[in-house]
Structures are given as structure tokens and as C-alpha cells.
C-alpha positions as CSV (number, residue, x, y, z in Angstrom):
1,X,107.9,127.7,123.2
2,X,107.1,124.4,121.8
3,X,104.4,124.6,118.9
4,X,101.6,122.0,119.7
5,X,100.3,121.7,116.1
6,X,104.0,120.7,114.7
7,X,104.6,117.7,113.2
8,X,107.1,115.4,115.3
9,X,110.6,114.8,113.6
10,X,110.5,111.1,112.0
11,X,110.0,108.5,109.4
12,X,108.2,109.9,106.0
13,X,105.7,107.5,106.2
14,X,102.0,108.1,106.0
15,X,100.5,104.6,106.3
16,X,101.9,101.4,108.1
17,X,100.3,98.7,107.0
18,X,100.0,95.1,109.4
19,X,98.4,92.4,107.9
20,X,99.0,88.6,108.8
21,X,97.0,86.0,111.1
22,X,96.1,85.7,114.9
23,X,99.7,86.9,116.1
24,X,99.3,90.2,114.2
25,X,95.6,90.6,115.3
26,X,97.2,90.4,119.3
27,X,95.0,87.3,120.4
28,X,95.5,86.5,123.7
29,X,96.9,90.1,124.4
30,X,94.9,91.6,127.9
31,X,95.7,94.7,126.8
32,X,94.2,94.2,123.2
33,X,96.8,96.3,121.1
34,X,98.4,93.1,119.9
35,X,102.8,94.1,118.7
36,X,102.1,96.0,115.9
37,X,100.6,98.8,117.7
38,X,103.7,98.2,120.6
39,X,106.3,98.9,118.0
40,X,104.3,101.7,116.0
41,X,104.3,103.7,119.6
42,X,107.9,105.8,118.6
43,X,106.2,106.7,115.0
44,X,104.5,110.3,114.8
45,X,101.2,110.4,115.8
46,X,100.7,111.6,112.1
47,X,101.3,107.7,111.0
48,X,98.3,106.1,110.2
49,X,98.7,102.1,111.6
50,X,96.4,99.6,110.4
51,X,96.1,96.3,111.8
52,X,94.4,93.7,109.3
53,X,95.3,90.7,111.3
54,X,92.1,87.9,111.3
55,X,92.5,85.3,113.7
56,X,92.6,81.9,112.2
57,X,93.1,83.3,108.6
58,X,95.6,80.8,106.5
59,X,97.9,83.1,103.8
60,X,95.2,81.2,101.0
61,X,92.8,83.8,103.1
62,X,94.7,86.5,103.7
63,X,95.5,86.3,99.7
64,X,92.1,87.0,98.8
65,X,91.7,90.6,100.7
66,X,94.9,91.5,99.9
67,X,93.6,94.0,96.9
68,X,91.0,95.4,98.7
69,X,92.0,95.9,102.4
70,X,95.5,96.8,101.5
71,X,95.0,98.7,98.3
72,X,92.5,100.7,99.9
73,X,95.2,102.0,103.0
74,X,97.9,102.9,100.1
75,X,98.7,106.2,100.4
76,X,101.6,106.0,97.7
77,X,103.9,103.5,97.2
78,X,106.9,105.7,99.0
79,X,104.7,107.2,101.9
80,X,103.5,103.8,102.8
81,X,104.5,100.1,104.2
82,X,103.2,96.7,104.7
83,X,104.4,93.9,106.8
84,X,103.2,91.0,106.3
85,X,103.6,88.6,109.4
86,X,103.9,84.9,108.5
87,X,100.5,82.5,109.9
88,X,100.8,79.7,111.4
89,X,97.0,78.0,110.3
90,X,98.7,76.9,106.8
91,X,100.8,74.1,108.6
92,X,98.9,73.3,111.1
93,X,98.5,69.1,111.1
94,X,95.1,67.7,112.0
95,X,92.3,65.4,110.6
96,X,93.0,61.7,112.2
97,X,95.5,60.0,114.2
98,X,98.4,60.7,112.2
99,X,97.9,64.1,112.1
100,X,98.5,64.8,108.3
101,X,99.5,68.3,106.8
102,X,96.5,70.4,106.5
103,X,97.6,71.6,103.0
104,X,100.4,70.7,100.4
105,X,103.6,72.6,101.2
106,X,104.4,73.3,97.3
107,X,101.3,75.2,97.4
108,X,101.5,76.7,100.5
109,X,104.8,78.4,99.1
110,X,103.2,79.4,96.1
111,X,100.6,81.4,98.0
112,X,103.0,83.3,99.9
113,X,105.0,84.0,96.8
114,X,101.6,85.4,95.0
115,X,101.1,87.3,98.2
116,X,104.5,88.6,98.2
117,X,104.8,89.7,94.6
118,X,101.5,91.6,95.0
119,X,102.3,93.5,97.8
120,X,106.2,95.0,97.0
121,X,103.9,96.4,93.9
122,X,101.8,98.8,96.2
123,X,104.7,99.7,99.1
124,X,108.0,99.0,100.6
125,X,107.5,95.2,102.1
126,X,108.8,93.1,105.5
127,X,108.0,89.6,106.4
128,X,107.9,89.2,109.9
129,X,108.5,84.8,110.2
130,X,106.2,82.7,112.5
131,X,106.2,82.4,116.2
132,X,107.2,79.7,118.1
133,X,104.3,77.4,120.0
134,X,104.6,75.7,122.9
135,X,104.7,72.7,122.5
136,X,103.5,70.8,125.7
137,X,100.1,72.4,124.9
138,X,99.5,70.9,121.4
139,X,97.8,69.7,119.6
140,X,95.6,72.9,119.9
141,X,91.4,72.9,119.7
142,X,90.6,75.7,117.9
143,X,87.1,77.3,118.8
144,X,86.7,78.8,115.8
145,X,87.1,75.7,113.6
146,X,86.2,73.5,116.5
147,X,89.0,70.8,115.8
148,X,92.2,70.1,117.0
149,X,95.2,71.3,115.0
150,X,98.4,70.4,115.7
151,X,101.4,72.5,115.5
152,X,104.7,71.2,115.1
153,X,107.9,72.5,115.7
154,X,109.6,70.8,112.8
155,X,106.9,72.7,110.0
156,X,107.4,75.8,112.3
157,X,111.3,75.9,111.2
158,X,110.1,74.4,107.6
159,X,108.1,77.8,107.0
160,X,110.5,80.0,108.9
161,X,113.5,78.6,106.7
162,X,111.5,78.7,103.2
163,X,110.2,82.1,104.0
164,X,113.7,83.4,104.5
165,X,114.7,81.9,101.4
166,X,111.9,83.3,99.4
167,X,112.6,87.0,101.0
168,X,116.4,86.7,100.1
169,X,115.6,85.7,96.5
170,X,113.8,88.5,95.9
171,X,115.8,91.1,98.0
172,X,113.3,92.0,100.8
173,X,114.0,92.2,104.5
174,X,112.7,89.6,106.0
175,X,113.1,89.0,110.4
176,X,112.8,85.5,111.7
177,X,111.4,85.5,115.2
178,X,111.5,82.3,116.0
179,X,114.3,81.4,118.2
180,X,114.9,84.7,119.8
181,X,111.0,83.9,120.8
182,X,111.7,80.4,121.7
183,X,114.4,81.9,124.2
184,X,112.5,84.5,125.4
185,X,110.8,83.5,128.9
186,X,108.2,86.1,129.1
187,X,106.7,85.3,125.5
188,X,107.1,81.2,126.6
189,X,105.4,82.3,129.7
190,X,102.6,84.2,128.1
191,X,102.3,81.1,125.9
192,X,101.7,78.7,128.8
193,X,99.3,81.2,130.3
194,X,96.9,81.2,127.0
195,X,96.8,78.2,125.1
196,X,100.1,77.3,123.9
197,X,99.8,79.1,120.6
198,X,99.1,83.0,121.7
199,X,101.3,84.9,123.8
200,X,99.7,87.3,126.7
201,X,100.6,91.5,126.6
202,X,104.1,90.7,128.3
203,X,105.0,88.1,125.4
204,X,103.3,90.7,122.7
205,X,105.7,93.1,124.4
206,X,108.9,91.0,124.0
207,X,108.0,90.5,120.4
208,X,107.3,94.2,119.7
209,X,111.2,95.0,121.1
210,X,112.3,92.0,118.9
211,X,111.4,92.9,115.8
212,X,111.8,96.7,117.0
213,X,115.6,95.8,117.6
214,X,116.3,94.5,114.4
215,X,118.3,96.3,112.1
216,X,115.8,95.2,109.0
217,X,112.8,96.8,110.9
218,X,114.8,100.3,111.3
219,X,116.3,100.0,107.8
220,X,112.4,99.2,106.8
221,X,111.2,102.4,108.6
222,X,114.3,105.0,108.5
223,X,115.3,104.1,104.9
């Protein structure tokens, strides 16, 4: 007879930790469980999963909670993980006609390699790269902001390629998402449902089994 109260066989892990932008928070998901939440489903129900995805948050944001929000979910450094899942609001262009960069990529980089360097101190660490956009849908006009911002496919690949580099420099697993994304029809789809920038539950659901796939993300979790 099968004992109820046993824990499930699986990863040692006590705490996964998501924390990123509007794509880890699920926006535009009808389901509302966003991917991190799709790919946690095969972890013991003894895993604690946090999502700490803000909408709109730029990594210049998201580097200002990361002692609090994340040092407070650290079990121990080998019980827990964090992924960090790239933004997008960093590169966005907007502001006039010629739609200049939002911020200087120098520091943009430096930011993420602060953010970076903090967090492989408190757990095991995967960046998860930016999502495509669709791109007969921008520029975007963010409610939040209330302003157009214009995402471009060019800084997309710009961020995707630097982040790589940085994660490869410093010997962390790092999953680029961005062209299997860009050829996947039901995340495109989802994209041209919403507003070009956010997926719907069928696209959160293609990016889950992406990043599920990948042999970093089962390396990350089955070490």
C-alpha cells in the first residue's frame, strides 16, 4: 500500500526561486500560472516555488529587491535555486520619433552583471534569455507607463547574445529562448492574440516545455 504522507522521489531542492519581469510574472496568461509554475508541475509537491516576477520591472528594478525578496526565500545555498529570466523593459526604444534607447547598453550590462554576481552567492543560478515580440504589433503602449515603447528585434538578439556571453564567462547555464520561441506558432499566436509582447496560456505552455527540454534546465534541477 502506498504511504500518503511519503515524500515523492526527486530533486533535493527546497526552494525554487523565479524572479525576472512581465514574462516570469505570466502576463497575458488566462490561466494566470504564468511558465514557471508550468515547468515546476513534475517537482515534489514538497518544493516550495516562488514567483517574483513584476510586470514592467527593468533588471535596474529587479536589482534593488534582489536582497530582500530573494534572500528572504533562501533556504540554503544547496537546497535552493534562482532563475533569473532576462526583461525586456531595459531595451525597450521610446521618447520621440527616432525612438532612442531607453537606457545606455554599457550600463544595462553592468546591472545584469551586479545582479548576476549577487545571486550565484545565495544558490545555484540560470538565466533564462528574452522572448521574442512580435513585431507587427510594436511599438507597444504600455498602460502602466502610459507611453509607447518600442521593441526591436535587433536589441532583442543584442541582449540575448551579451547575456549568453556574460553566463559563459562566468560558467553558469544560461538557455536562450529566443528563436525556438520565434519558431514556435502557438507562442507567435498567443503573441498576436495579446499585444504583441505577452504570450497567452498556450504560448506560456510552449515556453514551459522549452526551457523544460533543455538539457541546462535538467542539469540545473537533477545536478
Amino acid at each position: 500500500m502506498t504511504n500518503p504522507f511519503e515524500t515523492p522521489s526527486g530533486p533535493d531542492i527546497a526552494r525554487l526561486i523565479f524572479i525576472g519581469a512581465s514574462t516570469t510574472e505570466g502576463m497575458g496568461d488566462n490561466d494566470r500560472i504564468g511558465w514557471p509554475l508550468r515547468i515546476a508541475q513534475d517537482l515534489p509537491y514538497t518544493t516550495g516555488i516562488y514567483n517574483l516576477g513584476i510586470r514592467g520591472q527593468t533588471i535596474f528594478q529587479i536589482a534593488k529587491r534582489v536582497k530582500s525578496e530573494i534572500g528572504d526565500r533562501v533556504l540554503s545555498y544547496d537546497q535552493s535555486r534562482i532563475v533569473l529570466g532576462a526583461a525586456l523593459n531595459e531595451i525597450a526604444r521610446y521618447g520621440n520619433d527616432t525612438r532612442d534607447p531607453r537606457f545606455d547598453p554599457d550600463d544595462i550590462l553592468h546591472s545584469y552583471r551586479n545582479v548576476i554576481d549577487r545571486l550565484v552567492q545565495m544558490a545555484p543560478l540560470l538565466v533564462v534569455g528574452p522572448p521574442p515580440v512580435r513585431a507587427a504589433q510594436m511599438p507597444f503602449f504600455s498602460q502602466l507607463n502610459q507611453c509607447w515603447f518600442d521593441y526591436q528585434a535587433k536589441d532583442i538578439s543584442w541582449l540575448d547574445d551579451e547575456l549568453h556571453k556574460i553566463c559563459k564567462e562566468k560558467e553558469l547555464p544560461y538557455i536562450s529562448i529566443l528563436g525556438p520561441l520565434g519558431a514556435d506558432q502557438a507562442y507567435m499566436s498567443g503573441l498576436k492574440q495579446r499585444d504583441g509582447l505577452h504570450s497567452n496560456a498556450a504560448g506560456y505552455v510552449s515556453l514551459a516545455n522549452i526551457v523544460g527540454a533543455n538539457k541546462q534546465w535538467k542539469q540545473f534541477i537533477c545536478p
